[in-house]
C-alpha positions as a Python dict, from the first residue, in 0.01 Angstrom:
ca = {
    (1, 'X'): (0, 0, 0),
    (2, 'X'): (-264, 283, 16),
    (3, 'X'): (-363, 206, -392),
    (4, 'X'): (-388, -154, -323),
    (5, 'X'): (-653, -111, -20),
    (6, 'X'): (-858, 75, -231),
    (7, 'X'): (-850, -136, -514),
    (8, 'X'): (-965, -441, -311),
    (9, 'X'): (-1216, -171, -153),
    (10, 'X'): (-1341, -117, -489),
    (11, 'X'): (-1336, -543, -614),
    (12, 'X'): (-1527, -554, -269),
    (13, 'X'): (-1827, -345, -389),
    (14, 'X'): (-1799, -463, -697),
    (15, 'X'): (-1891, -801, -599),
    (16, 'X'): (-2159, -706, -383),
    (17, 'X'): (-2303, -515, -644),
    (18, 'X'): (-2328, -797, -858),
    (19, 'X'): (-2452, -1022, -605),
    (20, 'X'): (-2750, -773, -545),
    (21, 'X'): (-2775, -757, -975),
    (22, 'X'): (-2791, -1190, -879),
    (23, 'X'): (-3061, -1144, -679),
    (24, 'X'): (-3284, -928, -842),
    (25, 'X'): (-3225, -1129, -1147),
    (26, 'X'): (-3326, -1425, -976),
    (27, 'X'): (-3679, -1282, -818),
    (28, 'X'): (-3730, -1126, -1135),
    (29, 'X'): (-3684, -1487, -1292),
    (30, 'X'): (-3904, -1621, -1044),
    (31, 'X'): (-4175, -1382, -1109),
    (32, 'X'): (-4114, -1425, -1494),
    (33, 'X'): (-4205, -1824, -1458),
    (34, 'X'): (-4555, -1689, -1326),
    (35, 'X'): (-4663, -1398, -1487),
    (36, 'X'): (-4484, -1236, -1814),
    (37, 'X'): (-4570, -851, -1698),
    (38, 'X'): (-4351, -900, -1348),
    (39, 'X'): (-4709, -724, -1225),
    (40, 'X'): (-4909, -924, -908),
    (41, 'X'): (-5174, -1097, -1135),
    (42, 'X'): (-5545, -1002, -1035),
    (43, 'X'): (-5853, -1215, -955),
    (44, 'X'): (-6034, -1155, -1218),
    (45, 'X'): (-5745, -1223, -1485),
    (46, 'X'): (-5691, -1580, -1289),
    (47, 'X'): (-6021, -1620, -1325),
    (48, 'X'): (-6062, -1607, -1656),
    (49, 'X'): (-5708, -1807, -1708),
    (50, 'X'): (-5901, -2076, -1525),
    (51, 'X'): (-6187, -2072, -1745),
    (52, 'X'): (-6001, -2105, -2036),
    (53, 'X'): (-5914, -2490, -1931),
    (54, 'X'): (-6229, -2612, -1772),
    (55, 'X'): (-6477, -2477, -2050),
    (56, 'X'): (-6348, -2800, -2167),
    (57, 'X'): (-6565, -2969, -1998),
    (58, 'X'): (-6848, -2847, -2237),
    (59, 'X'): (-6741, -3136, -2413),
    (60, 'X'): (-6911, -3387, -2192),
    (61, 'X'): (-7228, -3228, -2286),
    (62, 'X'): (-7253, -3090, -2630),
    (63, 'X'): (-7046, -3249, -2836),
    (64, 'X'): (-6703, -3098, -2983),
    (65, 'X'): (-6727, -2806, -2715),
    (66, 'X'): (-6396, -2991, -2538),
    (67, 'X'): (-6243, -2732, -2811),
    (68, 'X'): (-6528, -2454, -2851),
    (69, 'X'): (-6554, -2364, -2501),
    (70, 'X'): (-6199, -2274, -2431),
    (71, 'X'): (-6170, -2108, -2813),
    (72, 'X'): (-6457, -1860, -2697),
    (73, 'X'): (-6305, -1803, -2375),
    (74, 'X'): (-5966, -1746, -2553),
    (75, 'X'): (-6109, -1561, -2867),
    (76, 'X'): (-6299, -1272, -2594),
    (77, 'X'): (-5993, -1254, -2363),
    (78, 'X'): (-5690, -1297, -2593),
    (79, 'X'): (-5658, -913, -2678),
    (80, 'X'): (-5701, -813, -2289),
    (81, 'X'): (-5485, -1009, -2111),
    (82, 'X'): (-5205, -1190, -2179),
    (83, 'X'): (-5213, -1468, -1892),
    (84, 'X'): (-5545, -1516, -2092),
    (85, 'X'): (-5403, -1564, -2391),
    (86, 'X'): (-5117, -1766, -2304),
    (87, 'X'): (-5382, -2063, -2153),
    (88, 'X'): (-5624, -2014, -2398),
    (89, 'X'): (-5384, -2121, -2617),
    (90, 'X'): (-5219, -2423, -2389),
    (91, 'X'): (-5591, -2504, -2317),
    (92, 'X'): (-5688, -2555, -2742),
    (93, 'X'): (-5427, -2699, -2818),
    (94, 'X'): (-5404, -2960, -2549),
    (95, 'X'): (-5773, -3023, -2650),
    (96, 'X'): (-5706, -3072, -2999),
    (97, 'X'): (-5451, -3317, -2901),
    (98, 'X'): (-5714, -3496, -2697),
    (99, 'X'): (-5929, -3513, -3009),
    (100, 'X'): (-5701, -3606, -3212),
    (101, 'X'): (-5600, -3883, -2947),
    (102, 'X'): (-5982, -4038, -2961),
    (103, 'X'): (-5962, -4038, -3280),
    (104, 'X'): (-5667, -4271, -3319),
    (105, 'X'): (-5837, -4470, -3059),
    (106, 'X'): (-6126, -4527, -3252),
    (107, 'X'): (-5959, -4643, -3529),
    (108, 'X'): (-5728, -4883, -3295),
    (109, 'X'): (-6074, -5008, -3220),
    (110, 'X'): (-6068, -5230, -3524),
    (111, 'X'): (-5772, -5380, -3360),
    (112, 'X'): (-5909, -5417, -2999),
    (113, 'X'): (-5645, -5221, -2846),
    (114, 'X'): (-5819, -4854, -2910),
    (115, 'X'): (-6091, -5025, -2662),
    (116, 'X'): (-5885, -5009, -2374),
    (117, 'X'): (-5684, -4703, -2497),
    (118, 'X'): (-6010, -4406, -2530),
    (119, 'X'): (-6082, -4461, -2119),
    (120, 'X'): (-5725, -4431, -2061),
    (121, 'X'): (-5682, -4054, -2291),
    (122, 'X'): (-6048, -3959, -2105),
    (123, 'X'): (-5919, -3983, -1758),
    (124, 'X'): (-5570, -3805, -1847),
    (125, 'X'): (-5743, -3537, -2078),
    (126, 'X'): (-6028, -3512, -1728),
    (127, 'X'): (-5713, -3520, -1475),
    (128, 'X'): (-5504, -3282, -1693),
    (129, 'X'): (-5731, -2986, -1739),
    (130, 'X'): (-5844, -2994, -1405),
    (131, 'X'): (-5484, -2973, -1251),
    (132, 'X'): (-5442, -2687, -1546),
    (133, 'X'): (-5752, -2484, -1401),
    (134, 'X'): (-5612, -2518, -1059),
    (135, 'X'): (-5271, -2378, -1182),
    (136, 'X'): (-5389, -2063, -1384),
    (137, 'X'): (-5606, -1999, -1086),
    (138, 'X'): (-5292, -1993, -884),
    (139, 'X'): (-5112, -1802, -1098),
    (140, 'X'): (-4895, -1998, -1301),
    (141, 'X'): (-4832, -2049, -1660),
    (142, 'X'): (-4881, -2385, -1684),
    (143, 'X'): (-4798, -2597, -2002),
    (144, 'X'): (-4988, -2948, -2066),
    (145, 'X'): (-4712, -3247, -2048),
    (146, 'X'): (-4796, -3433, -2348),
    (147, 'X'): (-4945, -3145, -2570),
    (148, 'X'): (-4919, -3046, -2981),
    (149, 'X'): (-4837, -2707, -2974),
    (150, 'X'): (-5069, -2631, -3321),
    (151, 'X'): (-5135, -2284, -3175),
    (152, 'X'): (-4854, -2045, -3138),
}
């Protein structure tokens, strides 16, 4: 009797040993859906993650700078930090889609329905990045719904 008390002693720590392995999985999981390093991200890095989605809206200005601003944001941070990198690159490439979007409306234009389609892709790309820049500032890697990924 004395052997099998220890043995369900031992199947006893066992399990709560790998519940404890669960749990740090999990928070480490948890922490891994928001920054890659497991390390609290700082302002400044959030910051700059930000930046990366509304230098987008360049675009309404100087034309074609919907994809320049965040490529100069991404091309200085990139090597730094890698929240950086990661929405620089969510940020050009969900651009590029956009562009690429307006263009298909334009030509859709000859057939009326491209009319009613390019106010449609300007409010989703305007809604979109916004609710991106509010994301990296909080934190999270966030990944454009509709979105060619060109950049890798």
């Amino acid at each position: 009797m004395p052997d099998e008390k220890e043995v369900s002693g031992e199947v006893i720590e066992g399990q709560a040993e790998t519940n404890q392995h669960n749990q740090q999985q999990s928070q480490a999981g948890a922490q891994a859906n928001n920054n890659t390093s497991g390390a609290p991200l700082d302002s400044d890095t959030r910051t700059w993650g930000m930046f990366c989605h509304l230098s987008a809206f360049a675009g309404f200005i100087i034309p074609f700078f919907n994809i320049v601003g965040p490529l100069i944001v991404w091309l200085i941070k990139k090597d730094e930090m890698a929240y950086v990198d990661h929405h620089g690159k969510e940020a050009l490439n969900f651009q590029i889609t956009i562009f690429l979007a307006f263009i298909a409306c334009i030509v859709l234009s000859f057939v009326v329905i491209g009319v009613f389609l390019i106010p449609i892709v300007g409010i989703f790309s305007f809604v979109m990045t916004i609710i991106a820049g509010i994301k990296a500032n909080g934190g999270e890697h966030y990944k454009y719904p509709i979105c060619l990924r060109l950049i890798k």
